[in-house]
C-alpha positions as CSV (number, residue, x, y, z in Angstrom):
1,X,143.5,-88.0,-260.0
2,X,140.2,-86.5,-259.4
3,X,139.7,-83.9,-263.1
4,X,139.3,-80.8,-262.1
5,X,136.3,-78.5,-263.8
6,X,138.9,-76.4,-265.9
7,X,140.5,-79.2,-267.0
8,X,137.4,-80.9,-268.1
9,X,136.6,-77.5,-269.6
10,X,139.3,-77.7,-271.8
11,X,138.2,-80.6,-274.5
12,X,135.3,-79.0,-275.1
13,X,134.9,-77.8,-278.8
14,X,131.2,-77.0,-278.8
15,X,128.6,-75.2,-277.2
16,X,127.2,-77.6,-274.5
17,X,123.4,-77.8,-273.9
18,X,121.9,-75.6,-271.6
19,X,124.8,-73.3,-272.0
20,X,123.0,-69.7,-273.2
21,X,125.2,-67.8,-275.7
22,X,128.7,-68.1,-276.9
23,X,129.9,-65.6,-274.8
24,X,129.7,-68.5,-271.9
25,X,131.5,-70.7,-273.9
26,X,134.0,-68.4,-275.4
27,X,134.8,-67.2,-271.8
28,X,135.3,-71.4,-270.4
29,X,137.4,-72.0,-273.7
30,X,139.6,-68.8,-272.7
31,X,140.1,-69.9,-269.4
32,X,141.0,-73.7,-270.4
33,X,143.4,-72.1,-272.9
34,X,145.5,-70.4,-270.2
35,X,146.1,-73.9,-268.9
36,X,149.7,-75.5,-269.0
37,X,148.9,-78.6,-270.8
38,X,146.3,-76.9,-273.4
39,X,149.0,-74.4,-273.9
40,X,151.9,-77.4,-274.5
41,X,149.3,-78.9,-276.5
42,X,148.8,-76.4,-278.8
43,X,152.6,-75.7,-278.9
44,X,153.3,-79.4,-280.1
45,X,150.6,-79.6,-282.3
46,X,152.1,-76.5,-284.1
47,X,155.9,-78.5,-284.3
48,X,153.8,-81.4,-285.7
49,X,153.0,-78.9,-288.8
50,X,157.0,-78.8,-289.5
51,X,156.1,-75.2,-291.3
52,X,159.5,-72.9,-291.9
53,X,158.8,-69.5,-291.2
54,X,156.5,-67.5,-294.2
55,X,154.5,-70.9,-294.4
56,X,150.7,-70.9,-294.6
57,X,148.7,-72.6,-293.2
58,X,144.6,-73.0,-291.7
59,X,143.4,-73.8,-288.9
60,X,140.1,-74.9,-289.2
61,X,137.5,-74.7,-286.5
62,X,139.5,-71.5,-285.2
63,X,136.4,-70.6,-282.6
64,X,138.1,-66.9,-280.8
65,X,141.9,-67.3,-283.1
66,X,144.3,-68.4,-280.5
67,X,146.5,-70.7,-282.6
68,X,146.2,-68.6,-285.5
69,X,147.6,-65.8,-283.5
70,X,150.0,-68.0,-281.9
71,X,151.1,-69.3,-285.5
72,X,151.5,-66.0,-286.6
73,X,153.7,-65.0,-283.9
74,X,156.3,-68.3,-285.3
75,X,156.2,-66.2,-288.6
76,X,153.7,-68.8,-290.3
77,X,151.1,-67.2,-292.4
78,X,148.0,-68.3,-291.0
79,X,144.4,-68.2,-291.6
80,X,141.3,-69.4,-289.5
81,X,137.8,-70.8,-290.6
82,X,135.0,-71.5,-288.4
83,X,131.4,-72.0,-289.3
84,X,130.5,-69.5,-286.5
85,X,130.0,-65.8,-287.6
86,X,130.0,-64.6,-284.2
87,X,133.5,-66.6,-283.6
88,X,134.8,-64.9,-286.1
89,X,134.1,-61.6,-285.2
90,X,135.8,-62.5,-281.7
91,X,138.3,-63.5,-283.5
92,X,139.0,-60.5,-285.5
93,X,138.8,-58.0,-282.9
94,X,140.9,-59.8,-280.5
95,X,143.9,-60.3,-283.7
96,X,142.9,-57.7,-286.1
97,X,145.8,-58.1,-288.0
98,X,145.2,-62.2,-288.8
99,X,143.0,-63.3,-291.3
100,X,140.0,-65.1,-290.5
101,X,136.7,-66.4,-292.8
102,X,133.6,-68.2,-292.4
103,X,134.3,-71.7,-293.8
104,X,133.9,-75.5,-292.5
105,X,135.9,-78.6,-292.9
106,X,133.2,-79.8,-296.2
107,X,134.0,-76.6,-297.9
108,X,137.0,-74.1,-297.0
109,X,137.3,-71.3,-298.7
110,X,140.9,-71.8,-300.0
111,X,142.5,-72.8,-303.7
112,X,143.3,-75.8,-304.5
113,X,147.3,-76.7,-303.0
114,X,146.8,-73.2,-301.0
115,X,148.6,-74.0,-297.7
116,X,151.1,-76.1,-296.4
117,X,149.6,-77.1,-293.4
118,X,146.4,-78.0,-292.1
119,X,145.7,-78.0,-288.5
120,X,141.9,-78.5,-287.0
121,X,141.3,-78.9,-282.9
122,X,138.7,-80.5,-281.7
123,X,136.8,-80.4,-284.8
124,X,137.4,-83.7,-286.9
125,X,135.0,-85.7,-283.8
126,X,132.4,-83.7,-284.4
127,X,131.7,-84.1,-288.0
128,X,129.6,-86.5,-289.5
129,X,131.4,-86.8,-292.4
130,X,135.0,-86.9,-291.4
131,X,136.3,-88.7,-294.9
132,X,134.6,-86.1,-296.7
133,X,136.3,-83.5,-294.0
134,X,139.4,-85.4,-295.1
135,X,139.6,-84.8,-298.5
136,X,138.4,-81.1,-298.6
137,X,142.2,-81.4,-296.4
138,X,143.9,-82.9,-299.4
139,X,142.7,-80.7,-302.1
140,X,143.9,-77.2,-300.2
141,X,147.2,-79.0,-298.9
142,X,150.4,-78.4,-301.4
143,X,152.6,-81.0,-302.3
144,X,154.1,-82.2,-299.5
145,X,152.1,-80.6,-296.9
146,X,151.1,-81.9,-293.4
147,X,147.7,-82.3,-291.6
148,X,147.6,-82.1,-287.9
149,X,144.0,-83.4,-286.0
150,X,144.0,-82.9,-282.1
151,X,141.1,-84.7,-280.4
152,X,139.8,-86.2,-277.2
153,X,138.8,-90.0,-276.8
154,X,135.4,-89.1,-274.5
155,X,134.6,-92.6,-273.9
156,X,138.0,-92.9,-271.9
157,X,137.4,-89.9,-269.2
158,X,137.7,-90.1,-265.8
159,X,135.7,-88.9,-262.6
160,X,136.3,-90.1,-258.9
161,X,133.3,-90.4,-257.8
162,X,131.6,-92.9,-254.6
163,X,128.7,-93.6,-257.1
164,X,130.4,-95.7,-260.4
165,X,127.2,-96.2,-261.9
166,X,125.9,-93.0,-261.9
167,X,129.4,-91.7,-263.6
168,X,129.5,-93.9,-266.0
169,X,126.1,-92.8,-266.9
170,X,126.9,-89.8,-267.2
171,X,130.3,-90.3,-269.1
172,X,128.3,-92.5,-271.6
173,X,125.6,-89.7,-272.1
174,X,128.0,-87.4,-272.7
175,X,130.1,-89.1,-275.3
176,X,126.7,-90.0,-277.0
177,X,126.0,-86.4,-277.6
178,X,129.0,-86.3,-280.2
179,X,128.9,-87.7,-283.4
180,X,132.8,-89.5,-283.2
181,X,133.1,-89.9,-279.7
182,X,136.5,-92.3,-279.7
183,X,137.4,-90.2,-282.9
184,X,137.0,-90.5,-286.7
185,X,138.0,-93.4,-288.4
186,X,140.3,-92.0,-291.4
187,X,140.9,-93.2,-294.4
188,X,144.4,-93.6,-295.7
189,X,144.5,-92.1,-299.5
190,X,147.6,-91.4,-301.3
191,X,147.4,-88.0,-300.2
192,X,149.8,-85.0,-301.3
193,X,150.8,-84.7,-297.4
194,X,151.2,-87.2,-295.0
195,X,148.8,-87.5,-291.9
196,X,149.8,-87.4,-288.0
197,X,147.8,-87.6,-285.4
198,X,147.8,-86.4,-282.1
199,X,145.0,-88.1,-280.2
200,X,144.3,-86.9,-276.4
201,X,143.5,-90.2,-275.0
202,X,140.9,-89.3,-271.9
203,X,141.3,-87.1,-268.7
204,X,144.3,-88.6,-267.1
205,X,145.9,-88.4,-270.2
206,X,145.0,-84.8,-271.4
207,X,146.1,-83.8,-267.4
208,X,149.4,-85.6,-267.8
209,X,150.3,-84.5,-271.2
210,X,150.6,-87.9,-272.9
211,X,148.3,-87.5,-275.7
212,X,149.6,-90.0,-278.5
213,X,151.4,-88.6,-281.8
214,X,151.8,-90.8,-284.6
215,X,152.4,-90.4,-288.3
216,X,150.2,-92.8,-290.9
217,X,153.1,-95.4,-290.3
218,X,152.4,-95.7,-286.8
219,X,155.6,-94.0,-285.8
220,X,155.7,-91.6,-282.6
């Protein structure tokens, strides 16, 4: 299957070069959102968290809120970081009754053993530092709290195309542009939570909704 432009929209989780402003990308990311299989996504990645209703939890990397708004309607209390300023004032004029702060993954703004569950999208491939990301996790996760990472593999995607070479050019430019592109390798530490993972493997399998879900023994 041929990806369409939407549904390549929708693993972005940056601004891409040549793109002006984050109004452009704010407007692609609300448009990938509306999607089926970015809003089933979402959905499981929020059952993955296990949270009982008056739970908190942060979801960081919360670009415009979505999930944070969506967590709130499931009566979890919720609150969104992003290292973007103008995010965040999206964010709180579209949900002005959610609670949202400036904060990344190195360095949240939370207590130590604050929330019981720690969601980032999109995010954890990005960092250049992803251990370090990890631990600043396990200090603001209570006992017995769970961390849920959702991310794209982008040497894996897919594009019909006539001209192979020039595709996988273009695939291989592209994933070189981020600093994990297959996806952070994580450490294991005896954490106060337990890790799962919920890995997007690619374009055919981010269309077909069989992104991969496992918990740190392997299990689906």
């Amino acid at each position: 299957m041929v990806m369409g432009a939407l549904d390549f929209m929708s693993t972005l989780s940056r601004m891409p070069a040549g793109m002006s402003n984050n109004n452009e990308l704010i407007s692609l990311l609300d448009a990938a959102d509306t999607l089926p299989r970015a809003i089933a996504l979402r959905a499981r990645s929020y059952e993955l968290l296990r949270l009982e209703p008056g739970a908190s939890a942060v979801d960081v990397g919360c670009g415009a809120g979505r999930a944070v708004a969506e967590l709130a309607e499931r009566r979890i209390k919720a609150v969104g970081g992003d290292v973007s300023q103008e995010m965040i004032t999206v964010a709180r004029n579209r949900w002005p009754g959610a609670d949202f702060g400036i904060g990344d993954a190195y360095s949240l703004p939370l207590a130590d053993g604050e929330v019981a569950g720690y969601r980032a999208d999109k995010v954890f491939h990005e960092l250049a530092d992803a251990s370090r990301a990890l631990h600043e996790a396990r200090r603001v996760l209570a006992p017995g709290g769970r961390v849920v990472l959702i991310g794209q593999d982008w040497d894996t995607f897919v594009i019909g195309s006539d001209d192979p070479g020039l595709t996988r050019t273009i695939v291989h430019e592209r994933a070189d542009l981020t600093a994990n592109p297959r996806g952070p390798s994580l450490p294991q530490p005896a954490t106060r939570g337990r890790i799962r993972r919920h890995r997007t493997r690619g374009a055919r399998r981010n269309l077909h909704g069989r992104g991969n879900a496992r918990d740190d023994h392997g299990n689906r």
